[in-house]
N, C-alpha and C positions, 0 to 999 in steps of 0.2 A: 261394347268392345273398345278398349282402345289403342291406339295403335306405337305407344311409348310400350306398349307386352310384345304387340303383335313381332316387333322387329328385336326383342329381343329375345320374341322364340327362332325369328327369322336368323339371328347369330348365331344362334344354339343350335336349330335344327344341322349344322353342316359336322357338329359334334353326334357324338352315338348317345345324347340322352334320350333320344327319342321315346315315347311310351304309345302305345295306344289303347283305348279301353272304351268303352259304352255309355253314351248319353244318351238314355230313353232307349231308340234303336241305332242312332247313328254311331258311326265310328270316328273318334275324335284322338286326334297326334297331342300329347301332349308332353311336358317335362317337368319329370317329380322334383321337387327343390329344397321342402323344406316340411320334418316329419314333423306330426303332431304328438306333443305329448310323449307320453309311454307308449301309443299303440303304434302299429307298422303301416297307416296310414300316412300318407303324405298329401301338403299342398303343392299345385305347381302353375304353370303357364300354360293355356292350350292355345293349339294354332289361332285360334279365332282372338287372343289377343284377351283373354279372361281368364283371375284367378280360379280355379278347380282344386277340388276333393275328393279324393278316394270315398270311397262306399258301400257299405256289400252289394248292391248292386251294379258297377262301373266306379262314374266319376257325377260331381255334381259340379254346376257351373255355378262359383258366388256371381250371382246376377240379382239377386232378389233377397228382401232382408231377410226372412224364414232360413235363405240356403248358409245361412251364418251359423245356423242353432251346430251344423257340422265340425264348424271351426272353434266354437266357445271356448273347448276348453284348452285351446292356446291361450287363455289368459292366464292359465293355472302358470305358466313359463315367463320369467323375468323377460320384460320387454326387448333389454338391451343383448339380453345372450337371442334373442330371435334374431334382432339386427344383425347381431353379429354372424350367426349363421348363413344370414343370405348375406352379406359381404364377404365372406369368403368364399361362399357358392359361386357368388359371380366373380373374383378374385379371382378365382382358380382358371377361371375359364377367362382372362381376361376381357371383362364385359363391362363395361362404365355403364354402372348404374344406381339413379338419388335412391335409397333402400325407400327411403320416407316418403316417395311421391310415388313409388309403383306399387308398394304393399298396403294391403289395403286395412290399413293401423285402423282408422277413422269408423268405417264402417262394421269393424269386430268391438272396437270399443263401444258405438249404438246401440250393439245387439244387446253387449251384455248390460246398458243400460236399462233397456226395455225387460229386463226379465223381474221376473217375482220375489226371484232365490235372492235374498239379502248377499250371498256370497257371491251372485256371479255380478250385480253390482259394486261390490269391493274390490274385485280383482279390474272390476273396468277402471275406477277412477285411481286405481295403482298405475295402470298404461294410460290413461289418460295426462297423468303429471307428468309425464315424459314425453309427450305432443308437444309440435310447434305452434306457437301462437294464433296462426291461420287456418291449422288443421282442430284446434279447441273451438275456434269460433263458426267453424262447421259443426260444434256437434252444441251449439247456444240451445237450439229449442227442445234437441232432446234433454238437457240441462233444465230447461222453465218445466218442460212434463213431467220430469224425476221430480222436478222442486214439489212440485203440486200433487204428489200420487200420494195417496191414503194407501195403497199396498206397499209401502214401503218401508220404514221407520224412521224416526222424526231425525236421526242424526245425520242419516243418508240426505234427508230431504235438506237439513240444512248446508248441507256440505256442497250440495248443487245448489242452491239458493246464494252461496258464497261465490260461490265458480261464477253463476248470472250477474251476479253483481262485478265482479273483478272484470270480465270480459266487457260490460258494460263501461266500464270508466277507463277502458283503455282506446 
């Protein structure tokens, strides 16, 4: 949980986005922000100060790297039209906030490192080139395991092999 969400649900809550919906059994406040994709799902902020997803069953908290497989295919969507959506989101509602240190770029771009699908690693190092240099050097090691994975294809692997190196000499 951290608490750069928590008080910027704590702004929002005095607005009417409020939602509520089901984790497991409990009942969780949260605020829809930003939809995924074509479906009428959306990601948002729950009280507890963690990104959340819609789900046929409630909501899921991204807390853990699996709960990502939800959000993947936000890569399919150009990084900067994402930004740009939560900058007006919060914009509207006048809410000062860095889009690049609360959303959690780093941790969707991992996931779709770690997958199999040749495509959903494409779409990762597309949002990856658009990371700031200290949010790239967060994602160094999963960069040396892409480098080194035989389920991959040899241009993917050099392409992370390139990235380890360039992060290395800076």
């Amino acid at each position: 949980m951290r608490d750069d969400l928590r008080s910027i649900f704590s702004e929002l809550s005095s607005e009417k986005h409020i939602t509520t919906e089901l984790i497991n059994t409990d009942v969780v406040k949260w605020i829809p922000i930003l939809p995924i994709g074509k479906s009428s799902r959306k990601m948002g902020i729950s009280e507890k100060g963690c990104w959340v997803v819609e789900i046929a069953t409630g909501l899921c908290e991204l807390l853990e790297p699996r709960s990502y497989l939800y959000v993947l295919i936000i890569l399919e969507e150009n990084i900067d039209e994402i930004r740009s959506k939560l900058a007006e989101f919060f914009y509207r509602l006048n809410i000062s906030a860095n889009i690049d240190t609360i959303f959690p770029f780093a941790e969707i771009i991992k996931f779709g490192f770690q997958q199999q699908d040749e495509y959903w690693v494409k779409l990762a190092f597309d949002w990856y080139n658009h990371l700031s240099l200290i949010k790239k050097k967060s994602l160094k090691s999963t960069l040396e395991k892409l480098s080194m994975s035989k389920r991959t294809t040899q241009k993917l692997r050099n392409m992370a092999r390139k990235e380890v190196k360039n992060l290395n000499n800076i």
